[in-house]
C-alpha positions in Angstrom: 0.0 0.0 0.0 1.3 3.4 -0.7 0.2 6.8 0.4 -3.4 8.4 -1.7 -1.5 12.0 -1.8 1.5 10.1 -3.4 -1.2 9.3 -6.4 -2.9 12.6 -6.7 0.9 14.4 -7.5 0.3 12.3 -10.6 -1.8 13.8 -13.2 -4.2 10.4 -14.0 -5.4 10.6 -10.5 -5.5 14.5 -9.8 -9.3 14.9 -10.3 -10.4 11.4 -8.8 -12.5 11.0 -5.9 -11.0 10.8 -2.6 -12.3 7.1 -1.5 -11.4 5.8 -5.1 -7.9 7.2 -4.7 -7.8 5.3 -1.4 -8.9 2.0 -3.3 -6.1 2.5 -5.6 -3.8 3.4 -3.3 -4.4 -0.2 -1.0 -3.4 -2.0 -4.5 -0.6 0.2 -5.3 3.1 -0.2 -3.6 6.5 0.9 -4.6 9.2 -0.7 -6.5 12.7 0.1 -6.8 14.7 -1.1 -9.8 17.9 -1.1 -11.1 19.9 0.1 -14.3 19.4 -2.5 -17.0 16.2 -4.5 -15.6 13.7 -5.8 -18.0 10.2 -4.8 -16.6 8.3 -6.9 -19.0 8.8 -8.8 -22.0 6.4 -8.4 -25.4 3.2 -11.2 -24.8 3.8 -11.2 -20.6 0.5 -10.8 -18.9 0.1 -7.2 -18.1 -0.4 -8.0 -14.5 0.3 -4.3 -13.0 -0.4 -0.4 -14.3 3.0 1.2 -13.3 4.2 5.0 -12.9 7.5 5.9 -13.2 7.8 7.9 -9.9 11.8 8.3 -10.2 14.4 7.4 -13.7 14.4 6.6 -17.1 12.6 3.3 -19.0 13.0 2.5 -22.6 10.2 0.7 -24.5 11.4 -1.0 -27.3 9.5 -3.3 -30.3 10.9 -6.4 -31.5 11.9 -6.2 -35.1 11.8 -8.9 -37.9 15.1 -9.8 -37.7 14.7 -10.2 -33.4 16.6 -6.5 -33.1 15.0 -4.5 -30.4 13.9 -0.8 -31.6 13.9 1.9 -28.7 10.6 3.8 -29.5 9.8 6.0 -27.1 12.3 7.1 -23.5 9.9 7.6 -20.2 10.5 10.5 -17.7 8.5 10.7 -14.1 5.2 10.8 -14.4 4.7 8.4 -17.5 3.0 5.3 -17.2 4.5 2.3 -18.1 2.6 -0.9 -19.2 -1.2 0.6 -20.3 -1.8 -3.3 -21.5 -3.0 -3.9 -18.0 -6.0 -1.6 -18.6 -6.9 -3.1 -22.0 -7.4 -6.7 -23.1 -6.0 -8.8 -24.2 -4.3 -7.2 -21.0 -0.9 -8.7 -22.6 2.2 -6.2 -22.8 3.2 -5.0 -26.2 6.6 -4.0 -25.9 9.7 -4.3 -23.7 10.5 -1.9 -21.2 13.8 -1.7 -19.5 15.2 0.9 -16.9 17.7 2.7 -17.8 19.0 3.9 -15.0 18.3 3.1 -11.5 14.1 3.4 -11.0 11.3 3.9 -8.5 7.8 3.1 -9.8 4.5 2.7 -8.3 2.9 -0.6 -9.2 -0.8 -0.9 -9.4 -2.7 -4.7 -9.6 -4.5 -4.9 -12.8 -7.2 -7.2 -12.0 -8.1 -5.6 -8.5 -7.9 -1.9 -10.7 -9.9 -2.5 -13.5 -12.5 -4.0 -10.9 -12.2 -0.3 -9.5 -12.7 1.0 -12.8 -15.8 -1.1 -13.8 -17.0 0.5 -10.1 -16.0 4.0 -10.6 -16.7 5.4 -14.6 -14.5 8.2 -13.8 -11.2 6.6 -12.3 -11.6 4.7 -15.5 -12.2 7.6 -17.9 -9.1 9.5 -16.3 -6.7 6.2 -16.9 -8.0 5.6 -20.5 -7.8 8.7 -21.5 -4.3 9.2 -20.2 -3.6 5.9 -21.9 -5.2 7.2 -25.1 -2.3 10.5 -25.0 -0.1 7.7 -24.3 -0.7 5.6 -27.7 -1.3 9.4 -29.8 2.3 9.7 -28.5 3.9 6.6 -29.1 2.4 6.7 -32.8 3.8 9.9 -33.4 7.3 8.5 -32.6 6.7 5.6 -34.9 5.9 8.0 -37.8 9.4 10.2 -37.4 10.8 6.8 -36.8 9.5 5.3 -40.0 10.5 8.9 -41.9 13.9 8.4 -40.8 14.2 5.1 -41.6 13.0 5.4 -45.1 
């Protein structure tokens, strides 16, 4: 369990209800990673909605030829692994820290139950995941125009 005023610094949770934030905050606790640590793997079950509280993670694609691709760099404040709030709730990417990280982990299951519960805890995470994806696409395309 981590603190509910550790949540609301982060921008997904400003506006939410105070006994939702609660909830959230009794499935949430903090993880400390280091340098070089593989969060997830592409096809793992996206068992946990992260925040990067503290360092760096890369999220990289697997390319054709098995060559992983560094797509987008996260900073504080970014979530990290927005499979867990949409099926087939299996990560798409890899992430790895960069440097040492702290995150806040959030269980997926026991969240999206808080979702289906609250419509606007789950409005505030979608759409956060939705600026999420815009983003990452947008890094594909000047990717892709580089490339070609």
């Amino acid at each position: 369990m981590i603190s509910p005023e550790l949540l609301r610094r982060y921008r997904c949770f400003a506006t939410v209800s105070e006994p939702s934030l609660k909830s959230v905050a009794m499935i949430a606790n903090e993880q400390s990673v280091p340098a070089g640590t593989v969060l997830f793997r592409e096809g793992d079950p996206a068992d946990a909605l992260r925040i990067l509280v503290a360092g760096e993670v890369k999220v990289q694609y697997t390319m054709g030829d098995a060559e992983l691709r560094t797509v987008d760099t996260l900073i504080p404040g970014d979530l990290v692994g927005w499979s867990a709030l949409v099926e087939p709730y299996k990560m798409t990417s890899v992430a790895t820290a960069s440097i040492d990280t702290r995150l806040i982990a959030i269980e997926a299951a026991r969240l999206r139950e808080l979702c289906d519960r609250d419509p606007l805890l789950g409005h505030r995470l979608l759409e956060q995941v939705a600026r999420l994806l815009a983003d990452r696409l947008e890094g594909a395309r000047v990717q892709l125009a580089a490339a070609g």
